[in-house]
ZAMARGU-4260 file (C-alpha; in steps of 0.2 Angstrom, whole numbers, plus 5000, padded with zeros to 4 digits):
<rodrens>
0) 4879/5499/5058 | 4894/5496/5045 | 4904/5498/5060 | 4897/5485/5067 | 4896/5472/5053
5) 4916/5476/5050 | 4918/5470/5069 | 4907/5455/5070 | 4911/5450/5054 | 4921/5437/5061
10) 4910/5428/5070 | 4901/5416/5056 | 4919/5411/5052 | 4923/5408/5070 | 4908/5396/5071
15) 4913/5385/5056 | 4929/5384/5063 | 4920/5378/5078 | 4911/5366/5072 | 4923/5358/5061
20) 4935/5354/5076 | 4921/5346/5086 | 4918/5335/5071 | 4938/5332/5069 | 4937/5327/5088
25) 4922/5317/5088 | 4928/5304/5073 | 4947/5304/5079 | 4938/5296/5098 | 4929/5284/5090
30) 4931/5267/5089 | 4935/5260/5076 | 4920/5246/5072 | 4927/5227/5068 | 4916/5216/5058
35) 4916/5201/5062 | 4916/5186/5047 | 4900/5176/5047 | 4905/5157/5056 | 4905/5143/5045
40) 4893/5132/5047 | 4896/5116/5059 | 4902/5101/5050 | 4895/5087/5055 | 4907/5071/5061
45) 4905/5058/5048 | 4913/5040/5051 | 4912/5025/5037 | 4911/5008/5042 | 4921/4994/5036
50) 4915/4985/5021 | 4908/4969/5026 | 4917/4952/5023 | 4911/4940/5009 | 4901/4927/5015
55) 4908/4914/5023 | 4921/4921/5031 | 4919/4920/5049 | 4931/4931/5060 | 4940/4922/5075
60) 4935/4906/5068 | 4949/4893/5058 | 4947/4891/5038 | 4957/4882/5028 | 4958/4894/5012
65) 4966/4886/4994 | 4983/4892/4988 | 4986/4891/4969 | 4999/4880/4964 | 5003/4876/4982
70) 4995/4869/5000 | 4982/4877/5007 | 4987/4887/5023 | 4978/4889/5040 | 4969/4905/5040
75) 4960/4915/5058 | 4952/4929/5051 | 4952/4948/5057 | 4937/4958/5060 | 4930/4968/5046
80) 4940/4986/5046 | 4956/4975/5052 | 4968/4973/5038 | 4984/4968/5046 | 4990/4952/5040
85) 5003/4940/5052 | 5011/4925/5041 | 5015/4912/5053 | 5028/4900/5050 | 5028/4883/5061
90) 5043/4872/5067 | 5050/4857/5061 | 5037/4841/5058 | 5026/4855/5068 | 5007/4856/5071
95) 5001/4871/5062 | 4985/4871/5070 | 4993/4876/5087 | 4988/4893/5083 | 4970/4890/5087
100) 4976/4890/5107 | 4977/4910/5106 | 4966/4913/5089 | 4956/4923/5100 | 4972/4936/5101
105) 4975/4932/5082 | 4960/4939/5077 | 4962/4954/5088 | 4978/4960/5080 | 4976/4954/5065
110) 4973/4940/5051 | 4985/4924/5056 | 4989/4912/5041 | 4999/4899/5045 | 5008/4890/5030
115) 5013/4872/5030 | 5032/4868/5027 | 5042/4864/5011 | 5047/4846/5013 | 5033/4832/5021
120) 5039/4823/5038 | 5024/4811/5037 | 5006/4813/5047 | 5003/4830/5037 | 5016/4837/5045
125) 5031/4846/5037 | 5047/4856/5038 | 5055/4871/5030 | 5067/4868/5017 | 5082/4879/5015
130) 5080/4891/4999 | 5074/4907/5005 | 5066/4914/4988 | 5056/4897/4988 | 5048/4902/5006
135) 5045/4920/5000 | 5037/4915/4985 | 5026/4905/4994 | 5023/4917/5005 | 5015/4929/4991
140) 5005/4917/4985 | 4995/4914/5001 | 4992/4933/5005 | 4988/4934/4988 | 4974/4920/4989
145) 4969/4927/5008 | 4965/4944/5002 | 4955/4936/4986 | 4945/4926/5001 | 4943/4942/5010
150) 4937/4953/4997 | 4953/4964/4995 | 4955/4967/5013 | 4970/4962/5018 | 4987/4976/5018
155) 4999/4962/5008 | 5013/4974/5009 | 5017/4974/5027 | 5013/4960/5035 | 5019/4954/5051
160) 5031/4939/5053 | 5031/4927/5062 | 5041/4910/5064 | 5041/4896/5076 | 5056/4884/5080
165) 5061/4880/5064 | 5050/4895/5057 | 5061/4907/5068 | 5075/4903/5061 | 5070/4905/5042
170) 5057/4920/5048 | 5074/4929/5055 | 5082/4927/5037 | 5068/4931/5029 | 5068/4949/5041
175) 5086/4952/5035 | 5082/4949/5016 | 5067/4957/5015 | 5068/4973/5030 | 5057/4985/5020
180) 5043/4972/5018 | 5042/4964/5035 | 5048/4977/5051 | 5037/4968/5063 | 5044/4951/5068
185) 5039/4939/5082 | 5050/4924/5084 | 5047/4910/5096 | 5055/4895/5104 | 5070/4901/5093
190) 5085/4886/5091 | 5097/4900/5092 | 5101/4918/5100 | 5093/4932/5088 | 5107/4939/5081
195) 5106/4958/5078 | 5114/4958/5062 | 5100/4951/5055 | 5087/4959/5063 | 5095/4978/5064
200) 5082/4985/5050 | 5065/4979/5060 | 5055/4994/5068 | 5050/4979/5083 | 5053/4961/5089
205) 5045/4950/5100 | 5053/4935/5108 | 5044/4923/5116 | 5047/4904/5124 | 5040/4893/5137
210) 5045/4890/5153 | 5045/4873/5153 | 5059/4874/5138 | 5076/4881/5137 | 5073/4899/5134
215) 5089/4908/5139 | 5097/4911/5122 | 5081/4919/5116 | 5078/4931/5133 | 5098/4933/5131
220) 5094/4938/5111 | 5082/4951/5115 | 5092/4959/5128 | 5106/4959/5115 | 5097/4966/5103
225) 5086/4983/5116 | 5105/4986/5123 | 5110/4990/5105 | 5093/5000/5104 | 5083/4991/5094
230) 5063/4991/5100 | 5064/4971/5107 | 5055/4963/5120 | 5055/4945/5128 | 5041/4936/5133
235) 5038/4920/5143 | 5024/4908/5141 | 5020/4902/5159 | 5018/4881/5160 | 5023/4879/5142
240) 5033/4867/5134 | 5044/4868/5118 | 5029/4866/5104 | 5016/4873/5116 | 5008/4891/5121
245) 5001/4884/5138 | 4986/4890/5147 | 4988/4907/5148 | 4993/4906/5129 | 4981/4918/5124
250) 4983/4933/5137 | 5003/4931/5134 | 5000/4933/5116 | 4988/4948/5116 | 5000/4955/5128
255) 5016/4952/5114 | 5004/4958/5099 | 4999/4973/5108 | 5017/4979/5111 | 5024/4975/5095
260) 5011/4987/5086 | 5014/5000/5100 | 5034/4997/5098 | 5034/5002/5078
</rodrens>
């Protein structure tokens, strides 16, 4: 009996061994378990509409709104959410309220105020005088008195330019004075080529004429100004005489408003 205890005595120690390699073999095959986060819950998609306009202002519709210390200015409102402003400067002895050809347009890209000049012609008409710091102050003070009409919203730090005849002349001096504040400019029925030199800081400009005037030396100023690799486009008012937007006014200005914010 001793005899055989001595040689089965093994065996119990056998079977441990056993066992503990099957349990080895068992967790080194196994798959490591991954635990997967909780998913955060869905946020919902919020949008905040625009404030309303105080009452009284109308978009697309033409208001004349009281400057301090000045004229009052011609004013087409924007939309409620739109606060893009676009000072319009006329031409010599020009009709300010010409605008209201296109206002349609105007309101679509933004809010048009349209100053009268500096000196009187006669009729209610005037035209720019020469002191640049005169027009700019000027200038500050209507989209100063614009946003107070719209209750704050108007952006009176970037607005666009824009000068006629005349008030293409000074709105292209303006440009090179002041690059920072306006770096979109539209100038139409220019009395000279747009010269690149003062016009080399703007992020876009638009040139436009009619084709019933003499519009070479603005077409030829735009090209100058794309060959040297500045964003400028020409545009041409079908049926239009200098002092006019013609018929298709409104379409050829959406179109030029539309690729001047795309263009910057």
């Amino acid at each position: 009996m001793s005899l055989l205890r001595q040689s089965f005595g093994w065996l119990p120690l056998f079977a441990a061994v056993f066992a503990g390699s099957l349990v080895l073999r068992a967790s080194a095959s196994a798959e490591p378990v991954a635990r997967i986060a909780p998913a955060a819950p869905a946020r919902a998609e919020t949008s905040v509409p625009p404030a309303p306009l105080p009452a009284g202002v109308v978009p697309g519709e033409s208001a004349l709104v009281p400057v301090a210390e000045d004229r009052p200015v011609l004013v087409i409102h924007a939309p409620a959410g739109n606060d893009r402003a676009i000072v319009y400067l006329p031409g010599l002895c020009g009709n300010v309220h010409a605008v209201e050809a296109w206002k349609e347009a105007a309101a679509q890209s933004g809010t048009l105020i349209g100053l009268l000049g500096d000196k009187p012609c006669g009729g209610g008409r005037y035209h720019w005088g020469k002191k640049l710091d005169v027009i700019q102050a000027r200038i500050e003070r209507a989209l100063s008195a614009v946003k107070a009409a719209r209750g704050g919203a108007l952006d009176i730090e970037h607005p666009i330019l824009f000068g006629y005849s005349q008030g293409a002349d000074r709105a292209e001096h303006l440009a090179e004075q002041h690059p920072q504040k306006y770096r979109r400019v539209v100038l139409g029925g220019s009395p000279h080529e747009p010269l690149l030199r003062h016009l080399g800081d703007q992020r876009a400009i638009a040139v436009f004429g009619g084709e019933l005037e003499t519009f070479g030396r603005m077409q030829a100023g735009a090209e100058v100004l794309a060959a040297a690799g500045k964003p400028a486009r020409f545009f041409l008012l079908p049926r239009a005489k200098h002092g006019e937007f013609g018929p298709d006014g409104n379409r050829v200005m959406a179109e030029l408003f539309a690729w001047l914010l795309a263009a910057g």
